[in-house]
C-alpha positions as CSV (number, residue, x, y, z in Angstrom):
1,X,-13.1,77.0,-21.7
2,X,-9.7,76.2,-21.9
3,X,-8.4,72.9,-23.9
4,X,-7.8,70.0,-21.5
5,X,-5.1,68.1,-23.5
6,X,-4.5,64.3,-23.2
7,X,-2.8,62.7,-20.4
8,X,-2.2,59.2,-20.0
9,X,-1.0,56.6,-17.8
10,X,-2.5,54.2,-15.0
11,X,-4.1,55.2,-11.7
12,X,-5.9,54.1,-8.5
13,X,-8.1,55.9,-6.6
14,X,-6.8,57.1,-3.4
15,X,-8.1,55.7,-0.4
16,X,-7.3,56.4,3.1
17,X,-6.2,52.6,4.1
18,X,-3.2,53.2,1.5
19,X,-2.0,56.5,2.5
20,X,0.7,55.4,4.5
21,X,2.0,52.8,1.3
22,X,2.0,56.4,-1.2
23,X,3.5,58.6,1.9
24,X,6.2,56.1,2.8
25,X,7.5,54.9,-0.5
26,X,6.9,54.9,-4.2
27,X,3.8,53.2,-5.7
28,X,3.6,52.4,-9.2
29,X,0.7,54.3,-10.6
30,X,1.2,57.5,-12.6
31,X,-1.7,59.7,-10.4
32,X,-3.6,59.0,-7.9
33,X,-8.0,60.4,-8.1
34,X,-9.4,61.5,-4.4
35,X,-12.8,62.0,-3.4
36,X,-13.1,65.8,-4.1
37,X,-15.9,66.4,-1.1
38,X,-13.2,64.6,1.4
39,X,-10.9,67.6,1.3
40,X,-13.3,70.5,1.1
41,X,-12.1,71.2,4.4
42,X,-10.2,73.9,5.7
43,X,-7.0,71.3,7.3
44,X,-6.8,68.6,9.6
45,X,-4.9,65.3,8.7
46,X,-6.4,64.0,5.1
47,X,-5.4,67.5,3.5
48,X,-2.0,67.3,4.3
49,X,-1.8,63.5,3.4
50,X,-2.8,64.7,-0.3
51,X,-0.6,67.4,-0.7
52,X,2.3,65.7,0.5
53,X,0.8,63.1,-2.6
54,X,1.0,65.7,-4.7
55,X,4.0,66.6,-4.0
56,X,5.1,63.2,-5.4
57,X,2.2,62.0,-8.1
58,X,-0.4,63.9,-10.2
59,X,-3.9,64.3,-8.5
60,X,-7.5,63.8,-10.3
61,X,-10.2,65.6,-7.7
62,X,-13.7,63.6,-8.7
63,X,-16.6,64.6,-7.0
64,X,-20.0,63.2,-6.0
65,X,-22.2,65.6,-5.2
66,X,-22.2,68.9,-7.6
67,X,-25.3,67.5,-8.6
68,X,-25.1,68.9,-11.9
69,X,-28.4,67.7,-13.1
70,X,-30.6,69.7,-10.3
71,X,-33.6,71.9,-12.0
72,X,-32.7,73.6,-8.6
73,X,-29.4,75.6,-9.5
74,X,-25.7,74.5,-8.2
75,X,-25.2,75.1,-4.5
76,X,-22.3,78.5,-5.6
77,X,-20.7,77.7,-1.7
78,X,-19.7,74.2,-3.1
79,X,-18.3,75.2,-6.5
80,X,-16.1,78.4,-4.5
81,X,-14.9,75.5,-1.9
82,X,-13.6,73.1,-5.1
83,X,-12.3,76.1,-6.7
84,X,-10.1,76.7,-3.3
85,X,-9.6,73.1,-3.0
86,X,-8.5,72.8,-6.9
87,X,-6.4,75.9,-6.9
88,X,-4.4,74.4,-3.8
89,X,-3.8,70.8,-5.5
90,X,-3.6,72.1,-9.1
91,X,-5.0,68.9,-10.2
92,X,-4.8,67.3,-13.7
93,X,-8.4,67.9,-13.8
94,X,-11.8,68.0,-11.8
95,X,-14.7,65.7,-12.8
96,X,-18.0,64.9,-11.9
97,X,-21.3,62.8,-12.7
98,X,-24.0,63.3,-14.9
99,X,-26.5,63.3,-12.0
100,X,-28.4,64.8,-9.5
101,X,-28.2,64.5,-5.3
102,X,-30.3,67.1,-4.1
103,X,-33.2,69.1,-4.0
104,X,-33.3,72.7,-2.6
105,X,-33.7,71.2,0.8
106,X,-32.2,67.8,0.7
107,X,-29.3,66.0,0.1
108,X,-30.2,62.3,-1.1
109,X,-26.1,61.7,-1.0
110,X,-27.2,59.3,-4.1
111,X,-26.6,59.4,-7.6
112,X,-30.0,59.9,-8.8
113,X,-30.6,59.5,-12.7
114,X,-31.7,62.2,-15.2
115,X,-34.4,61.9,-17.5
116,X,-33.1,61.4,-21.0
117,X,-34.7,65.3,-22.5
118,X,-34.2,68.4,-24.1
119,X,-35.1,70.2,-21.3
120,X,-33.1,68.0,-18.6
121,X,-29.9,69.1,-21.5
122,X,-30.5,72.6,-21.3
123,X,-30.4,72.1,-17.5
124,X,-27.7,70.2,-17.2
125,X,-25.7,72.6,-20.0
126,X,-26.6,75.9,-18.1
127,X,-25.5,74.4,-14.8
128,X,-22.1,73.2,-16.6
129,X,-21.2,76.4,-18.1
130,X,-21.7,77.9,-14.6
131,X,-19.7,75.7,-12.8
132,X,-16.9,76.0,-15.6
133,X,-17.1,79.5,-15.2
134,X,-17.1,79.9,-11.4
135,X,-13.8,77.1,-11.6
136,X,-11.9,78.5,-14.3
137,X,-11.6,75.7,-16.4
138,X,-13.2,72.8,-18.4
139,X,-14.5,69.7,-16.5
140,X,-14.9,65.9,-17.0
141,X,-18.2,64.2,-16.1
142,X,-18.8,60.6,-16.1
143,X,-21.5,58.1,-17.2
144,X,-23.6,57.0,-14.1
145,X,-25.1,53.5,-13.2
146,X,-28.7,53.3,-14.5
147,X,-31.6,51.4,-12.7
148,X,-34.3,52.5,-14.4
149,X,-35.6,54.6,-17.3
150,X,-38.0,57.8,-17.9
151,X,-40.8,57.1,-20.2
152,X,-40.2,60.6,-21.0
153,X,-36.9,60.0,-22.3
154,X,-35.7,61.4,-26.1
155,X,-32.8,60.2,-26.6
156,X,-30.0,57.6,-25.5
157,X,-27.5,58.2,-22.8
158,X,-24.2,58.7,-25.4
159,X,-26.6,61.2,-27.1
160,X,-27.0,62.9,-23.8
161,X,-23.0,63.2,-23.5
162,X,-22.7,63.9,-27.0
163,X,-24.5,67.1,-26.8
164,X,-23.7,67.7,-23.9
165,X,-20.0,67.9,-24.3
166,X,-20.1,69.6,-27.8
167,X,-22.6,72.2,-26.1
168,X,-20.4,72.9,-22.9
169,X,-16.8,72.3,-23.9
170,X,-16.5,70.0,-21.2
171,X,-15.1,66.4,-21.4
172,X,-16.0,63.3,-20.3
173,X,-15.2,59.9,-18.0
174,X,-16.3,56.8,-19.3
175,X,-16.9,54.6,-16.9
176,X,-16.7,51.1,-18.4
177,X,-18.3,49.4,-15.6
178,X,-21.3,51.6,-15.6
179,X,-21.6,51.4,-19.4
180,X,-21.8,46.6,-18.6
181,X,-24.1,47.7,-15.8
182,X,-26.7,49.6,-18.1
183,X,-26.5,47.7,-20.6
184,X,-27.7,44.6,-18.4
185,X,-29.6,46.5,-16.5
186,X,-31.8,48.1,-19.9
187,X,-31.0,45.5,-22.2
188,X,-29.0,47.7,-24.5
189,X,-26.2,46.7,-26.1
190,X,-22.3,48.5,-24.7
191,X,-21.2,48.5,-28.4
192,X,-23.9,51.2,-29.5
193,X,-22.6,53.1,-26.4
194,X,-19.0,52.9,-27.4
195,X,-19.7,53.8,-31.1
196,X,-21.9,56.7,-30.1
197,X,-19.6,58.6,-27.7
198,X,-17.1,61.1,-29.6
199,X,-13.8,59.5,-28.7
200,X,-11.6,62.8,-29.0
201,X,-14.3,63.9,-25.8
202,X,-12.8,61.0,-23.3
203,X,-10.3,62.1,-21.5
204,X,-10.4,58.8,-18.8
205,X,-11.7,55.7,-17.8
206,X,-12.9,54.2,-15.0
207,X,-12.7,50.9,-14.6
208,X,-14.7,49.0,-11.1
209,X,-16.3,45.8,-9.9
210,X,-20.0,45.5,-9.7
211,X,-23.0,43.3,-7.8
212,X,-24.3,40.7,-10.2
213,X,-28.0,39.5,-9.5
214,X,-31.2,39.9,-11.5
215,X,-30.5,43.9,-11.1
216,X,-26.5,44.7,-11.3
217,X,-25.2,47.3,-8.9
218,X,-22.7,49.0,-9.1
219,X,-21.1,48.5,-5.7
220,X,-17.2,49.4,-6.6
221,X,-16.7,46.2,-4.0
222,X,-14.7,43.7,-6.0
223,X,-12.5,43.4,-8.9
224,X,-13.1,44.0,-12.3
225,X,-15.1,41.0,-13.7
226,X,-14.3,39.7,-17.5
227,X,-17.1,41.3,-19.2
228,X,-16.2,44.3,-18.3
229,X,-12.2,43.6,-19.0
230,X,-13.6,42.7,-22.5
231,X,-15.7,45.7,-23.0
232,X,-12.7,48.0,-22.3
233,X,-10.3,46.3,-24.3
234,X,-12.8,47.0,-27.5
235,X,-13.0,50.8,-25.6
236,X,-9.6,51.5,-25.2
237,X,-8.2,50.7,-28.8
238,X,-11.0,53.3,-29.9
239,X,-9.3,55.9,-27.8
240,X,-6.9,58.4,-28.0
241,X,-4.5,58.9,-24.7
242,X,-6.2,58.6,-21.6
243,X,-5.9,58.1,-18.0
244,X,-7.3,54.6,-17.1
245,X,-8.1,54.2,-13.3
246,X,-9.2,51.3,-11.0
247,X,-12.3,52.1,-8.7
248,X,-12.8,50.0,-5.3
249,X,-14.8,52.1,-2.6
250,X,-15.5,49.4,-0.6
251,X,-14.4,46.0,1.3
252,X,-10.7,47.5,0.2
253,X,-8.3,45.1,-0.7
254,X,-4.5,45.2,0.0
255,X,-2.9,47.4,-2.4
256,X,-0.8,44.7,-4.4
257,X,-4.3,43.6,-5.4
258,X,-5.2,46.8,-6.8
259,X,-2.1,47.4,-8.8
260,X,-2.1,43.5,-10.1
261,X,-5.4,45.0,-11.8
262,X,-3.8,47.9,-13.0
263,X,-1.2,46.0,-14.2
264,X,-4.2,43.9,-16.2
265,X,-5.2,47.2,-17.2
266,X,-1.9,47.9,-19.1
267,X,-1.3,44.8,-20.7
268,X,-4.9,45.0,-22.2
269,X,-4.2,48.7,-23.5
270,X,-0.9,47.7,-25.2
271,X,-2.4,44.7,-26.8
272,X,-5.6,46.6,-27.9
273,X,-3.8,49.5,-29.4
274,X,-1.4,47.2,-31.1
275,X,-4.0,45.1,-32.9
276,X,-6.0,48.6,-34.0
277,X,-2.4,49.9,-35.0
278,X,-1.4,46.6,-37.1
């Protein structure tokens, strides 16, 4: 697969009560990441709001439902639509979970977790090399929430992605949030994550807001808490250049709010990077 070089810079996720801020003026982020399942469509109004984006910013397509984890094979309809789509946007790069949504007759539309095994890797590798193959180029694939665990599990998550990634080729989104939520959830600790993942395989970060409670969910529905700002200030200064974006899915905020975090986001990276530098 071809080499998917660093890029860098600060992002939001593009969300359809801000298209008229990025259409009518300049917004300070350096790209903009879009739902890629949104604009598997043919045309109608949301495809032409991101190409006229693209025309001005750099575009991350990240899907939800390639469902790469399926014993069940990758639906080849949805892979030649993201290729079309992709091949229209030319985007930075497409990315996906580490997951599965569906069976061979249903579509839970949930990011359902994998069981931690050789033989869930070798699934999950074949499926990888196929969709890589049918796109044309490498992918990114990001750490999911977890809620629970398999007995049958063999390893630890960051082994999954290690060996997954050095198997494949493909690259990887660490999600910072869903590394805190884990973690509390499992009672692991986000440091062993960190130091297990191979740091030239990251390519970007998420960075969200989360549910507390006796369970934490990962509900993408308000800022970024501190723990989470603290585990990705120890994340970043272990990192080479990558894009670092802010998540919100839901109860959207007004977009100063979301680039006052991204502005967080910044000054935490410089001051991280600085203190690993001096």
């Amino acid at each position: 697969m071809p080499h998917i070089s660093a890029f860098g810079g600060f992002g939001l996720g593009l969300r359809r009560d801000h298209y008229r801020d990025f259409l009518d003026g300049e917004v300070g982020v350096d790209f903009v990441e879009v739902i890629s399942e949104n604009f598997m469509i043919d045309g109608g109004r949301p495809l032409r709001v991101l190409e006229q984006v693209r025309a001005k910013l750099p575009v991350i397509l990240h899907g939800v439902s390639m469902s790469i984890g399926s014993a069940h094979g990758l639906d080849r309809d949805h892979l030649i639509r993201l290729k079309e789509l992709a091949d229209r946007i030319d985007p930075v790069w497409v990315s996906d979970h580490l997951c599965w949504t569906r069976t061979s007759a249903h579509n839970s539309h949930d990011l359902l977790p994998l069981p931690l095994t050789r033989a869930a890797i070798d699934i999950v590798c074949d499926n990888i090399d196929l969709a890589q193959e049918v796109l044309g180029r490498a992918m990114l694939f990001e750490n999911p929430s977890s809620y629970l665990t398999f007995p049958e599990d063999e390893m630890a998550e960051w082994e999954f992605l290690d060996e997954m990634s050095r198997r494949t080729g493909c690259y990887l989104l660490l999600d910072i949030n869903n590394i805190y939520v884990s973690a509390c959830n499992h009672g692991f600790d986000p440091t062993t994550y960190l130091a297990g993942i191979a740091a030239e395989r990251v390519r970007q970060i998420h960075l969200a807001g989360h549910t507390p409670g006796e369970i934490i969910i990962d509900t993408h529905d308000r800022p970024v808490c501190d723990n989470v700002w603290r585990l990705y200030a120890e994340a970043i200064g272990q990192l080479g250049d990558v894009a670092v974006m802010i998540e919100r899915d839901d109860a959207i905020p007004p977009l100063s709010d979301l680039l006052a975090e991204l502005d967080r986001a910044r000054i935490i990276a410089g001051a991280s990077r600085a203190k690993v530098a001096a």
